[in-house]
C-alpha positions, 0 to 999 in steps of 0.5 A: 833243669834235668828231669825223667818223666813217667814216660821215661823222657829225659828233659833238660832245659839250658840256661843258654845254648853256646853260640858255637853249636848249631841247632842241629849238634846241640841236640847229639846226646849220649849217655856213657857208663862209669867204670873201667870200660866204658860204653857209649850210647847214643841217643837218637831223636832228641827234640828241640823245644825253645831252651829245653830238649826232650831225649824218649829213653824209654825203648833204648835197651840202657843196662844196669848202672850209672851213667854220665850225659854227655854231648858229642861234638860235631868232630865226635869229641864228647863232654860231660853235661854240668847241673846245678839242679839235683833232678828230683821233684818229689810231684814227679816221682810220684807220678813216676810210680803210678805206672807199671814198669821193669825198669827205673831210670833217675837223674841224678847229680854227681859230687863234681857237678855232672849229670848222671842218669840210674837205671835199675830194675823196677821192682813193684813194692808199696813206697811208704809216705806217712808212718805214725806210732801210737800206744798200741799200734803203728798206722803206715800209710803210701801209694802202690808202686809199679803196678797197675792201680784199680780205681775205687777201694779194694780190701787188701791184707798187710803181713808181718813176718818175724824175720828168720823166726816162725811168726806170721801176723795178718791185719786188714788193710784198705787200698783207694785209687792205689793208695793204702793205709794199714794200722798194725796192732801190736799186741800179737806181736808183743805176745809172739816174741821170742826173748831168746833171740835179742832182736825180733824183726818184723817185715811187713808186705803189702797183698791184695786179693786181685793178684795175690802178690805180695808188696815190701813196703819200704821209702824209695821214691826221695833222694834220701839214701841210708835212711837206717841211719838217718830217720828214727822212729819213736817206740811203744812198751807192751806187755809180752809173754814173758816180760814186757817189749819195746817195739819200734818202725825202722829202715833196714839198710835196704830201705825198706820198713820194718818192726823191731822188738826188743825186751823193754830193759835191754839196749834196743840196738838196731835191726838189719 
């Protein structure tokens, strides 16, 4: 098992220690950058608890990047750690992104069975779970991620913009104990397209009145990466102002949620 929990402490637990370590270098770890100059950190203060130990990641200044976990020999030989575990529990993550922070450590496992850790910024966003299209509206629903939560409900807004266009759309959304839920209406945006311009992207964000910031909404928290060109969604035809649309949700090659619009008889391609 190889996990990050909300604290930032990396958990691995050993199907067997190898008889020929101690406890004590059992428990040396570093973690190693990719690259063509690598750097070595090395991680102080691990605990040892039965078959797992406990690595606080949570104040070593690790950069940007991808990194391989390593144990280091008594004589300072290192060896990359071998996982059969992917490191993702979806329970886990979402309890990673019920805490503010500005930085998102991951485990991930490599193509040759090693051990990686991510690090990357941590950006607040809205993480998507649940998106549903209907005849005439598109209900999305998710949690707040790396902000701080109120408990109770508060009033928030959901806002459309038409990508590189002048369309602005607001609708009324609802947050409860740093979940959300929105049903975007999309008659306004049948109405708003511009049959000039062969592709309409909508990108919606999430705001609320407490702090005013403005929250992409997007799916990040799985292992799933690519998402453009992985999951579709079904489209609905309305009525426009100068012919009828076809409006679909889509991922962006960021993963991030939008909407598409295009006129109902042209190919309806794939937005950006």
């Amino acid at each position: 098992m190889s996990r990050i929990d909300s604290r930032n402490v990396l958990r691995l637990r050993f199907r067997e220690i190898l008889p020929d370590r101690s406890e004590e270098d059992a428990a040396r770890l570093a973690l190693r950058s990719r690259g063509d100059q690598p750097k070595t950190v090395h991680v102080p203060g691990l605990r040892r608890e039965g078959d797992q130990i406990r690595a606080d990641l949570a104040t070593i200044p690790l950069p940007d990047g991808t990194w391989d976990v390593m144990w280091v020999s008594r004589d300072g030989r290192s060896e990359p750690v071998a996982t059969r575990d992917p490191g993702f529990s979806l329970a886990e993550r979402a309890a990673y992104l019920a805490e503010p922070r500005d930085r998102e450590l991951r485990v991930i496992r490599g193509p040759e069975g090693r051990l990686r850790l991510r690090s990357a910024p941590a950006r607040p966003y809205a993480e998507v779970e649940w998106v549903d299209v209907t005849d005439s509206h598109v209900a999305i629903s998710g949690v707040l991620a790396y902000v701080p939560r109120t408990p109770g409900r508060q009033e928030a807004r959901l806002v459309a913009r038409q990508r590189e266009l002048s369309g602005v759309l607001t609708v009324d959304a609802e947050v409860a104990d740093g979940a959300f839920s929105v049903r975007v209406p999309l008659a306004d945006m049948a109405a708003a397209h511009e049959s000039a311009r062969a592709h309409n992207e909508w990108d919606l964000w999430l705001t609320t009145p407490a702090d005013g910031r403005e929250l992409r909404l997007a799916s990040l928290a799985d292992d799933i990466v690519g998402k453009k060109k992985r999951i579709s969604f079904p489209s609905t035809v309305l009525a426009g102002a100068a012919g009828r649309v076809r409006i679909r949700p889509y991922y962006t090659v960021h993963d991030h949620l939008s909407l598409l619009a295009t006129e109902a008889g042209a190919k309806a391609g794939a937005g950006r």
